[in-house]
LOZA-313067 format. One line per 10 residues: number of its first residue (from 1); their letters; for each residue x, y, z of C-alpha. Coordinates in steps of 0.5 Angstrom, whole numbers, plus 2048, in hexadecimal, padded with zeros to 3 digits. Each point is the difference from the previous one (the first is absolute). Layout:
# LOZA-313067
NUM = a = X Y Z ~ ... .
***
This chain:
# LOZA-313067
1 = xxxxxxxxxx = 7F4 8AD 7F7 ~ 7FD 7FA 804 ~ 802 7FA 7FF ~ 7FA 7FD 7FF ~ 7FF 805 7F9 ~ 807 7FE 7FD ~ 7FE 7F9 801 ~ 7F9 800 7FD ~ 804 804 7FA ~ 805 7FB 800 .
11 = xxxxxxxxxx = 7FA 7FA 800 ~ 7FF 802 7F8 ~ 804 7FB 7FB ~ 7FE 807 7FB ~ 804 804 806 ~ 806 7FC 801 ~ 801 7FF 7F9 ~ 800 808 7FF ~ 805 801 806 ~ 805 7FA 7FC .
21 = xxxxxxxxxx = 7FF 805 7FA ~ 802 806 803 ~ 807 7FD 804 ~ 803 801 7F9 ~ 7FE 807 800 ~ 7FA 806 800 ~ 7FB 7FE 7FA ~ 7FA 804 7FE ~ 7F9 7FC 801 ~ 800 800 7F9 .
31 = xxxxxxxxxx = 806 7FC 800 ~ 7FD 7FD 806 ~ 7FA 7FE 7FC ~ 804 7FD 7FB ~ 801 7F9 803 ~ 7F9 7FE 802 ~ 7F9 7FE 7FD ~ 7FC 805 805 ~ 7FD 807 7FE ~ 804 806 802 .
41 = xxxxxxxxxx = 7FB 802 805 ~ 802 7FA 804 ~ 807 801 7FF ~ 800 807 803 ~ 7FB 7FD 807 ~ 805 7FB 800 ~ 805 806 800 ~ 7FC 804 805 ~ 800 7FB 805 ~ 807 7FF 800 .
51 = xxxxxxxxxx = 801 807 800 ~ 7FC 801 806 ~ 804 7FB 804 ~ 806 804 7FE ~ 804 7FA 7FC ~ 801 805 7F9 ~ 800 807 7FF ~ 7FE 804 7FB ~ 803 806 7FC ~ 7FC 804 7FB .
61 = xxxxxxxxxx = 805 801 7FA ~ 7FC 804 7FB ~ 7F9 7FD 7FE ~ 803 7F9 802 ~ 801 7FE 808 ~ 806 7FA 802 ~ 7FF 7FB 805 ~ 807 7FE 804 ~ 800 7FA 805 ~ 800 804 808 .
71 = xxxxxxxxxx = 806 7FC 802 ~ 7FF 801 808 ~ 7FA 7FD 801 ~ 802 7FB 7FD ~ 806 800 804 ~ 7FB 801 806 ~ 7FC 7F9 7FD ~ 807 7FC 801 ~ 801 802 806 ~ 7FB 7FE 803 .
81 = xxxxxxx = 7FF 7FA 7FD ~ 807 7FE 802 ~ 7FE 802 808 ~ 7FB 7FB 7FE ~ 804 7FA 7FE ~ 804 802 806 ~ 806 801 7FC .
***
């Protein structure tokens, strides 16, 4: 993944409160969907994009799909921004 598709997933405020979400555990995006005033259709793009710049996984469990945190992108993300400040 390029940086430059991480940090435009990153850009959102929807985004990165879906990201606070899952560092307490995988939810399903239903649950997701549960803790903002939009329609499920923009929860599952929001999804999408975050997806596509690798920052969660998905697992299907039956007719239901859990999203997870993908820890080393983030890990990646802090990194560079840590060789940035030049720390």
């Amino acid at each position: 993944m390029s940086l430059q598709t991480t940090l435009r997933a990153l850009a959102d405020p929807i985004r990165r409160e879906i990201l606070n979400l899952l560092k307490n555990g995988r939810m399903s995006a239903g649950e997701i969907a549960d803790h903002f005033p939009v329609t499920g259709a923009s929860i599952s793009r929001h999804l999408s994009v975050l997806k596509e710049a690798d920052l969660i996984r998905d697992t299907r469990e039956g007719k239901f799909i859990y999203y997870e945190l993908n820890a080393s992108v983030l890990e990646e993300i802090m990194l560079w921004i840590t060789d940035l400040k030049g720390e």
